[in-house]
N, CA, C and O atoms as a GROMACS GRO file, in nm:
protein
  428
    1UNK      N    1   0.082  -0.119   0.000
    1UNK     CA    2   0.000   0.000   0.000
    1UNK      C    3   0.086   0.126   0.000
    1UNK      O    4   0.056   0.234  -0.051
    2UNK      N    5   0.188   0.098   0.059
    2UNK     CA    6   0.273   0.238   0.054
    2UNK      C    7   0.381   0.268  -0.089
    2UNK      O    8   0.437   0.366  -0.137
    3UNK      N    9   0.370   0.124  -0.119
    3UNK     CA   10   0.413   0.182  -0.259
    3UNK      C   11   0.337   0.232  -0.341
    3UNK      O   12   0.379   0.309  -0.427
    4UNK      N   13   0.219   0.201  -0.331
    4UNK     CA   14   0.158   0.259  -0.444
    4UNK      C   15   0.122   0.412  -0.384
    4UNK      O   16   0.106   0.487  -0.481
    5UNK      N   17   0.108   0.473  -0.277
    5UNK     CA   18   0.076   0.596  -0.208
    5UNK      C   19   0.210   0.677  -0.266
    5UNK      O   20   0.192   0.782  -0.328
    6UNK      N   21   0.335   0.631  -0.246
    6UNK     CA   22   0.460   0.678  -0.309
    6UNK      C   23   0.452   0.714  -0.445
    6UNK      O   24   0.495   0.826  -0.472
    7UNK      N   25   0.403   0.640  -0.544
    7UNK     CA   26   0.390   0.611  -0.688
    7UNK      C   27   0.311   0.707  -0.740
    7UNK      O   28   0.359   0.777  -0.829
    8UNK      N   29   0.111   0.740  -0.675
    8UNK     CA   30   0.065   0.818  -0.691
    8UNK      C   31   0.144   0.995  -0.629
    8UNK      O   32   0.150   1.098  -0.696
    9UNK      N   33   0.172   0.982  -0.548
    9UNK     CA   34   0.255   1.101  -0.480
    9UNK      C   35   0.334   1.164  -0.586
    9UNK      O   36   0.315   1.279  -0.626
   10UNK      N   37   0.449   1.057  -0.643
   10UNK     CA   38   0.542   1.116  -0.739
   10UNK      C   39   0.508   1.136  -0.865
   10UNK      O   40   0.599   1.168  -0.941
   11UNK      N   41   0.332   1.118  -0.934
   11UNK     CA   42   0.317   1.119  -1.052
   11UNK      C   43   0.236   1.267  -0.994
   11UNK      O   44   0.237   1.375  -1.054
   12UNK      N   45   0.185   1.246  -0.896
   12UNK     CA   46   0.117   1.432  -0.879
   12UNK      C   47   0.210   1.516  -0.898
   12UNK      O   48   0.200   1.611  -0.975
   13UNK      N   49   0.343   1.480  -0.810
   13UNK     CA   50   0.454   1.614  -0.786
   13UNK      C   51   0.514   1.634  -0.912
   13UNK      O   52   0.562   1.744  -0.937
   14UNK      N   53   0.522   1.509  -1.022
   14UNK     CA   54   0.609   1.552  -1.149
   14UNK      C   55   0.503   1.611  -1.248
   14UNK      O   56   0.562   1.638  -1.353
   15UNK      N   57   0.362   1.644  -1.256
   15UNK     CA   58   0.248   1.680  -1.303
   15UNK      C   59   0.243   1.829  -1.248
   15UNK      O   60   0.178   1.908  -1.317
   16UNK      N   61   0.286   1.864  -1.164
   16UNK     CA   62   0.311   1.982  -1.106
   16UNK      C   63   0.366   2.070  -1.141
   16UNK      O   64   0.315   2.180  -1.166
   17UNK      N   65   0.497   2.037  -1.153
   17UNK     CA   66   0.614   2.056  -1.219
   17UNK      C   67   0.640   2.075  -1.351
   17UNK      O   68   0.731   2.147  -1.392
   18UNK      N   69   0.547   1.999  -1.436
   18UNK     CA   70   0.559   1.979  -1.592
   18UNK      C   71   0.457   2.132  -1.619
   18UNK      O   72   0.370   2.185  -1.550
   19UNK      N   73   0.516   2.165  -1.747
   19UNK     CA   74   0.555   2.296  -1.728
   19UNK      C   75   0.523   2.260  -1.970
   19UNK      O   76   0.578   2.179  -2.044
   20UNK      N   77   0.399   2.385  -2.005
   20UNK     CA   78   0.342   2.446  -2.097
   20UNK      C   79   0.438   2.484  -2.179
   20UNK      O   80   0.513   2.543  -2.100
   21UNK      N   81   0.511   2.494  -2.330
   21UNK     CA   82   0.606   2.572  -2.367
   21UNK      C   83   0.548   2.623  -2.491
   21UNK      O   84   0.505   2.532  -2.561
   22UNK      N   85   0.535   2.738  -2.539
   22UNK     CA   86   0.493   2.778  -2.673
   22UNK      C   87   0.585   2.789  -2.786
   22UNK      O   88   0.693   2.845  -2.766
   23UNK      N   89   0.554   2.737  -2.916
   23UNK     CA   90   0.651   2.748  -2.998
   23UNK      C   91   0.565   2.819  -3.122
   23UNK      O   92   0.499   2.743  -3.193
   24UNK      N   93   0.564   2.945  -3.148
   24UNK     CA   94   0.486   3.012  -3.274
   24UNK      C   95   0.541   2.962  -3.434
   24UNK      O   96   0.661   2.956  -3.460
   25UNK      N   97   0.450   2.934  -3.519
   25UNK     CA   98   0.492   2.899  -3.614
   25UNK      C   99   0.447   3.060  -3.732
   25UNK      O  100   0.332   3.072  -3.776
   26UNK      N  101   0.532   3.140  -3.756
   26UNK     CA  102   0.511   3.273  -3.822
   26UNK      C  103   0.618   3.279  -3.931
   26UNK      O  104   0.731   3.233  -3.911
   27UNK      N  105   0.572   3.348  -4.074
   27UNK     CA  106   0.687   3.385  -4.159
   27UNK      C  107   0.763   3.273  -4.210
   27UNK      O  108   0.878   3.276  -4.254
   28UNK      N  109   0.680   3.168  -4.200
   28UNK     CA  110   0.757   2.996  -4.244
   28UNK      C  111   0.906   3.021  -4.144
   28UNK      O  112   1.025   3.014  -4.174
   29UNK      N  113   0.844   3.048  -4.028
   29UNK     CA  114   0.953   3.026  -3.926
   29UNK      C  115   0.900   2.957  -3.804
   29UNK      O  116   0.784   2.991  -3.779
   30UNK      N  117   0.973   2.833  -3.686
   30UNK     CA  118   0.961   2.829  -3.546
   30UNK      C  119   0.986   2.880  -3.522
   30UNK      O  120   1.082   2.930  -3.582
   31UNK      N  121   0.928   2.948  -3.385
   31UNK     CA  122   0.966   3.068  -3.336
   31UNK      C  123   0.922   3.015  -3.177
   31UNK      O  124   0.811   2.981  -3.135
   32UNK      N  125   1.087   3.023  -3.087
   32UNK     CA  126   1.222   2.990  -3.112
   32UNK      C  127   1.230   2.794  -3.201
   32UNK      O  128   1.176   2.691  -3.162
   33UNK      N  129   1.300   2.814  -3.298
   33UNK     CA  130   1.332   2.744  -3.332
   33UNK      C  131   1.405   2.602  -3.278
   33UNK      O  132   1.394   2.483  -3.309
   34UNK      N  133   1.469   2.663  -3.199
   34UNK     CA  134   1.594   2.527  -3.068
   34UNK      C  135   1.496   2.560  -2.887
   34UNK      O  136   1.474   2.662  -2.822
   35UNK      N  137   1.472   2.450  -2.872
   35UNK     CA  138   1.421   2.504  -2.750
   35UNK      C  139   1.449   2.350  -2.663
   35UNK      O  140   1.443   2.235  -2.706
   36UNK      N  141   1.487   2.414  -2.500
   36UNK     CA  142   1.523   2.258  -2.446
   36UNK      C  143   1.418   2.285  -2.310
   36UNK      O  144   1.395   2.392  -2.254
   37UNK      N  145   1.369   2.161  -2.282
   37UNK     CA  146   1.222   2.139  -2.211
   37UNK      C  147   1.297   2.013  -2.110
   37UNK      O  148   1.393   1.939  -2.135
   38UNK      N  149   1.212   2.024  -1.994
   38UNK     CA  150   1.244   1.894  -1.855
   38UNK      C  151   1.148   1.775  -1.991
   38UNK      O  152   1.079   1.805  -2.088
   39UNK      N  153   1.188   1.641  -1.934
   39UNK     CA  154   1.111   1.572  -1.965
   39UNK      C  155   0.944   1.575  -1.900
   39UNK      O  156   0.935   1.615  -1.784
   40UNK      N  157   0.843   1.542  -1.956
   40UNK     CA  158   0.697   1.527  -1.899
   40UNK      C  159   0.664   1.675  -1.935
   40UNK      O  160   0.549   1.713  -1.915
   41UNK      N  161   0.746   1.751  -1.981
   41UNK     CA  162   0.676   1.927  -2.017
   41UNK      C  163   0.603   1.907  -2.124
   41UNK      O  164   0.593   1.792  -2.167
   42UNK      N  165   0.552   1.990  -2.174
   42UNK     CA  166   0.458   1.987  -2.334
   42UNK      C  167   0.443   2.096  -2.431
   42UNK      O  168   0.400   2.205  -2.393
   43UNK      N  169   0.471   2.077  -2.538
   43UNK     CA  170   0.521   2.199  -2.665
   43UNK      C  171   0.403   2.227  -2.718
   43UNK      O  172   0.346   2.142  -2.786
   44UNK      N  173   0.354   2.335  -2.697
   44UNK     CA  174   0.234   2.388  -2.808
   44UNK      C  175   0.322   2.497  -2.938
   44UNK      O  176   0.402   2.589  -2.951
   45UNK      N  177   0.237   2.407  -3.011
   45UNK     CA  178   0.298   2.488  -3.180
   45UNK      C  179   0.174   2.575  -3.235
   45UNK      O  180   0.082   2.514  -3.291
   46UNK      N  181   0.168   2.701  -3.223
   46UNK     CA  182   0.049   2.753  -3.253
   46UNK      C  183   0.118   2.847  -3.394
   46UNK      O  184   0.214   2.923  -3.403
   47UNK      N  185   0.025   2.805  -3.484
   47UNK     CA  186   0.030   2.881  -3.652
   47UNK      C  187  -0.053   3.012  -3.624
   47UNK      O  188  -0.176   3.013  -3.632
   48UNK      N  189   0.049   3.166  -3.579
   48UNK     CA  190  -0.012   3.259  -3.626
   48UNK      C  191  -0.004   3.331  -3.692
   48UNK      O  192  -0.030   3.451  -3.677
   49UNK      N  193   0.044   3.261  -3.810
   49UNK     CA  194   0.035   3.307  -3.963
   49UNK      C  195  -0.090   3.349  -4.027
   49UNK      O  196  -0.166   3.258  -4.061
   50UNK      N  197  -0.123   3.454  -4.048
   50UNK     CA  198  -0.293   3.526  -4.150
   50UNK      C  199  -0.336   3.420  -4.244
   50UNK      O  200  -0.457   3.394  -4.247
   51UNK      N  201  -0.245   3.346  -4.330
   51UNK     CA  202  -0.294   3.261  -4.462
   51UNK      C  203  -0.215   3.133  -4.458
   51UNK      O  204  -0.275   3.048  -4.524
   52UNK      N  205  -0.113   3.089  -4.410
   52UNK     CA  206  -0.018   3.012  -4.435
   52UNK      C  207  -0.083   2.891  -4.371
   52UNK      O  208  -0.144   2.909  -4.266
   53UNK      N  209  -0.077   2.741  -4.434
   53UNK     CA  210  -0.051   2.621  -4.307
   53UNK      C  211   0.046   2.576  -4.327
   53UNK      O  212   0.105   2.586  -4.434
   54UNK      N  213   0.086   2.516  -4.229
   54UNK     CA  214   0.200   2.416  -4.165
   54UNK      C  215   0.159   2.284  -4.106
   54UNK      O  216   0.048   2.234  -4.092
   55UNK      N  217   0.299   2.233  -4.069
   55UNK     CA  218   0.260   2.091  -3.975
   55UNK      C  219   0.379   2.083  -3.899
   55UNK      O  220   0.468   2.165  -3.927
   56UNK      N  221   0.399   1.998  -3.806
   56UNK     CA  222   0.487   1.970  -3.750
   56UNK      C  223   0.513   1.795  -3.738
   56UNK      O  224   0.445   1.706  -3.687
   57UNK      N  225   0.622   1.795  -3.796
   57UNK     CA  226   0.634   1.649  -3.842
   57UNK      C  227   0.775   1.622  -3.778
   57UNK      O  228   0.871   1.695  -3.803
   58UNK      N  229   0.783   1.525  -3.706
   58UNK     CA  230   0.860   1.452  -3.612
   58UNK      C  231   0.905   1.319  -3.707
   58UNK      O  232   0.847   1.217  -3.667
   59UNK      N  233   0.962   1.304  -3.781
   59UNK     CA  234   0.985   1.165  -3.858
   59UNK      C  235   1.044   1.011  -3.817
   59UNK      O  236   1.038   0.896  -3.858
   60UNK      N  237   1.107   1.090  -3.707
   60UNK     CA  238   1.111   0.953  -3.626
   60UNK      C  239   1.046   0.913  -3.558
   60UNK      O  240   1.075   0.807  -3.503
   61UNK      N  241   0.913   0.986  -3.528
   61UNK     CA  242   0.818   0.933  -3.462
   61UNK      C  243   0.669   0.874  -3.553
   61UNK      O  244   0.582   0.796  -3.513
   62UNK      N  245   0.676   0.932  -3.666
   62UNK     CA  246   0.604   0.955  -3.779
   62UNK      C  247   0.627   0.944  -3.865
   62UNK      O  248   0.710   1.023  -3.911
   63UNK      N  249   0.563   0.819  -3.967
   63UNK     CA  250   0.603   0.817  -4.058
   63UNK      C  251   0.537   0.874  -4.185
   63UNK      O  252   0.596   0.906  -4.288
   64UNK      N  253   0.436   0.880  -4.166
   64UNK     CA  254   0.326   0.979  -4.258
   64UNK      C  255   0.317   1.122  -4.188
   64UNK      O  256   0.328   1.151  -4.069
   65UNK      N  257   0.295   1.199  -4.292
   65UNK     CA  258   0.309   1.312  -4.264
   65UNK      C  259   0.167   1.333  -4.177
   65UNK      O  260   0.064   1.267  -4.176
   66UNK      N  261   0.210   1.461  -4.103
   66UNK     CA  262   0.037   1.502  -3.962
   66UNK      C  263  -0.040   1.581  -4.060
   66UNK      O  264   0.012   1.633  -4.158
   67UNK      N  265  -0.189   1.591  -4.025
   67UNK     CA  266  -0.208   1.696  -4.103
   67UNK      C  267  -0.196   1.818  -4.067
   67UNK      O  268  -0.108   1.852  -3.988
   68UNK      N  269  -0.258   1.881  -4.104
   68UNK     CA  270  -0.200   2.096  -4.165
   68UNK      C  271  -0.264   2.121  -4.016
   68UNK      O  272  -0.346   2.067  -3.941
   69UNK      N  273  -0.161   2.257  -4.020
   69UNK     CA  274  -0.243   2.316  -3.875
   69UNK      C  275  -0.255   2.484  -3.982
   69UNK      O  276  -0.164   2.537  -4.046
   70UNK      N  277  -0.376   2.523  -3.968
   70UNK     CA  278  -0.438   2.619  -4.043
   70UNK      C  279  -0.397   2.739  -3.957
   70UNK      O  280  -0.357   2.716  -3.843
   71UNK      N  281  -0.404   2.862  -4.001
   71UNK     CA  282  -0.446   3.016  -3.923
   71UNK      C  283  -0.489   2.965  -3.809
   71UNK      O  284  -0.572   2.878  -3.836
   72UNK      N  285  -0.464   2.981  -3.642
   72UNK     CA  286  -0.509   3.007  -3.541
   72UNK      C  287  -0.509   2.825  -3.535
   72UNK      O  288  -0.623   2.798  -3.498
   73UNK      N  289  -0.460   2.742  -3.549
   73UNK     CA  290  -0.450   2.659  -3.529
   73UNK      C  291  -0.338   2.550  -3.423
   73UNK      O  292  -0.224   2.562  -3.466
   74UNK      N  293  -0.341   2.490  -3.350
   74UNK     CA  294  -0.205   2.438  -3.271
   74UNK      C  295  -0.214   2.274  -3.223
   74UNK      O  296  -0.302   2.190  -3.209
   75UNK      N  297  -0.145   2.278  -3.216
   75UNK     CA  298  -0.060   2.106  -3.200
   75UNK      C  299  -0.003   2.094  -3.081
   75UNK      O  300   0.101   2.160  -3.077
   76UNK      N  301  -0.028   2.033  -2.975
   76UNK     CA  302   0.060   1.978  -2.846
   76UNK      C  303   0.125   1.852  -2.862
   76UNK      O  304   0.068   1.771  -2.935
   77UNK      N  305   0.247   1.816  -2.803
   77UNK     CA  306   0.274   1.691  -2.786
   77UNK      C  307   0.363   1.728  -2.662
   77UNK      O  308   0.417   1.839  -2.652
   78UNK      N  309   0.377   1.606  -2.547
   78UNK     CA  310   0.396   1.549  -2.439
   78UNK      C  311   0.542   1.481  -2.474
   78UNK      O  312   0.568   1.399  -2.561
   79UNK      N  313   0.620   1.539  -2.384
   79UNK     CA  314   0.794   1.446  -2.436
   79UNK      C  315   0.819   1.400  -2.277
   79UNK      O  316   0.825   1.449  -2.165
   80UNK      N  317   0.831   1.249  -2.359
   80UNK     CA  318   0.846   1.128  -2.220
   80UNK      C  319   0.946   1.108  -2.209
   80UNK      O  320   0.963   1.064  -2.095
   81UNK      N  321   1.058   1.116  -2.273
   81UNK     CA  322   1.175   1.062  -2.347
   81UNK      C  323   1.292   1.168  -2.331
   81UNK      O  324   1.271   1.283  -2.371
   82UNK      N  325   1.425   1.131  -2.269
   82UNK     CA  326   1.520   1.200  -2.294
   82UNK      C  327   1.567   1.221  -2.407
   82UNK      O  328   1.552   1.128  -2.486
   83UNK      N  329   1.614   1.302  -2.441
   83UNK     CA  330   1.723   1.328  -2.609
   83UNK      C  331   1.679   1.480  -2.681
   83UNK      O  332   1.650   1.593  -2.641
   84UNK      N  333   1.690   1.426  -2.780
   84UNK     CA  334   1.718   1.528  -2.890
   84UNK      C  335   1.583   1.521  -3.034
   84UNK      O  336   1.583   1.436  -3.124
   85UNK      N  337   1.515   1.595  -3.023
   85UNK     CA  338   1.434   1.547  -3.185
   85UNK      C  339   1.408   1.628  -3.225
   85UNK      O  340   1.339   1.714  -3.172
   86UNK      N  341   1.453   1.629  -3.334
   86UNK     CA  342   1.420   1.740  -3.468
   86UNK      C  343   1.297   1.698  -3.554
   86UNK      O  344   1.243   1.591  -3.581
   87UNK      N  345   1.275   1.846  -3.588
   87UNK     CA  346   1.107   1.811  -3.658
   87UNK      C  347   1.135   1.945  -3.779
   87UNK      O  348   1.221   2.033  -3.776
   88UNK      N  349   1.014   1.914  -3.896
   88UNK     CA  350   1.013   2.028  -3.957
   88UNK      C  351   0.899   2.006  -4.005
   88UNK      O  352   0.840   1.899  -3.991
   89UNK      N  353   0.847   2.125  -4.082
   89UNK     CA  354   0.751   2.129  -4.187
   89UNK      C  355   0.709   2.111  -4.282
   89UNK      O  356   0.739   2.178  -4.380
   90UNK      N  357   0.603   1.987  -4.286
   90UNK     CA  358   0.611   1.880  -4.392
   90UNK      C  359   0.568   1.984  -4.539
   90UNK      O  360   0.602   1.916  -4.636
   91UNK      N  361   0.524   2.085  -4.577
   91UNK     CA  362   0.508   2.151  -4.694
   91UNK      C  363   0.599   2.231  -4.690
   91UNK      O  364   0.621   2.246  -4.810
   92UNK      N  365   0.705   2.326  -4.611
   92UNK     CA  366   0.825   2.394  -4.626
   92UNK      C  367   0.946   2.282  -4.555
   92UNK      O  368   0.926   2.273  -4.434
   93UNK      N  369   1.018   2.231  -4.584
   93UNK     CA  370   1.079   2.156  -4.528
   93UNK      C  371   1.220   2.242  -4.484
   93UNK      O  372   1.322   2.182  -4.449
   94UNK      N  373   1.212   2.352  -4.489
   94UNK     CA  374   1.352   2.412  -4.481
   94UNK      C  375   1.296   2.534  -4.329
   94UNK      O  376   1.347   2.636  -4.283
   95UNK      N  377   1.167   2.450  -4.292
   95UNK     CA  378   1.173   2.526  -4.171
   95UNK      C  379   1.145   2.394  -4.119
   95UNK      O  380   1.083   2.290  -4.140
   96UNK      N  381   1.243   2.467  -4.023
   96UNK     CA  382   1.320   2.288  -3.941
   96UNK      C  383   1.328   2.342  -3.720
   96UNK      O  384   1.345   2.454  -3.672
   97UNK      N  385   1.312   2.236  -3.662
   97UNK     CA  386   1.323   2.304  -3.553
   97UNK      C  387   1.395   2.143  -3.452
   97UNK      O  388   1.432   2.031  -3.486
   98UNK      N  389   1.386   2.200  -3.349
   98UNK     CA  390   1.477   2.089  -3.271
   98UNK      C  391   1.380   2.117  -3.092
   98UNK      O  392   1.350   2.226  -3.044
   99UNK      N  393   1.348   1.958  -3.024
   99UNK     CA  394   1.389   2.022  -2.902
   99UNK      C  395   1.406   1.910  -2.813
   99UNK      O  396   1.351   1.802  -2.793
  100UNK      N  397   1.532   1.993  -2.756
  100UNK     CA  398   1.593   1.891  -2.644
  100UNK      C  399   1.529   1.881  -2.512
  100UNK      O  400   1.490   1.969  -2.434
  101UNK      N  401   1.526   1.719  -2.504
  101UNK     CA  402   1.443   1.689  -2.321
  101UNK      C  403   1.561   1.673  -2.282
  101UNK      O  404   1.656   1.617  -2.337
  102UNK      N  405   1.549   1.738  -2.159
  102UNK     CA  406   1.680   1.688  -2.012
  102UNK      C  407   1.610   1.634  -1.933
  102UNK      O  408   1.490   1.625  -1.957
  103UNK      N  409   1.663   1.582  -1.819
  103UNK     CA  410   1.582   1.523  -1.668
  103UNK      C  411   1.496   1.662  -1.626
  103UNK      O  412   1.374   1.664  -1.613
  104UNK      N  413   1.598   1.796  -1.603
  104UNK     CA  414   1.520   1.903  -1.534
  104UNK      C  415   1.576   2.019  -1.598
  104UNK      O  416   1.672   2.001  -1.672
  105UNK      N  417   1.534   2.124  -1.582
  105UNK     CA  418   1.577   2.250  -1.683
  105UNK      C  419   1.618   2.364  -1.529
  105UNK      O  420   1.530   2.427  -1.470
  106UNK      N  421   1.770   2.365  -1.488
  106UNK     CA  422   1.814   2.499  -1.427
  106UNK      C  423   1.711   2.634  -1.472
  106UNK      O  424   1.685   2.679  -1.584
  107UNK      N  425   1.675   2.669  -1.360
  107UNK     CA  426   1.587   2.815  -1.391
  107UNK      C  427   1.627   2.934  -1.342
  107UNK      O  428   1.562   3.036  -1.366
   0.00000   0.00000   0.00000
């Protein structure tokens, strides 16, 4: 019983902790482009481009392309995983972005 009281405990306190990051997609640019996040944080990609869509395509996680995120449109994803992953934009492919998970992010 006390493990599991421990178990629930440490999934509240790291839920706590995990922490919103915005990444604007404008001008067929990420905006910031390189960005490094704790693991369990979560990246919103919001397109506030007037006319343009985009996507955000992770290829090692994906092998078909996502679909379009339109004007006023956004995309979250949840990083469980330590490392490094680069993503870009499956209709401009030369806007490219990166972001690194650590254990915890110095503030």
């Amino acid at each position: 019983m006390k493990l599991i009281t421990l178990i629930i405990l440490w999934l509240n306190i790291h839920s706590v902790f995990a922490q919103e990051v915005i990444v604007e997609i404008y001008k067929k640019k990420f905006i910031p482009a390189q960005i490094t996040i704790a693991k369990g944080d979560t990246v919103i990609w919001k397109n506030i481009e007037k006319r343009q869509y985009h996507n955000v395509w992770f290829k090692q996680f994906f092998t078909e392309e996502p679909d379009y995120l339109f004007p006023g449109d956004s995309y979250r994803y949840t990083f469980d995983q330590l490392g490094e992953f680069p993503y870009e934009c499956g209709p401009h492919p030369k806007m490219q972005g990166i972001v690194k998970v650590v254990n915890s992010k110095v503030k």
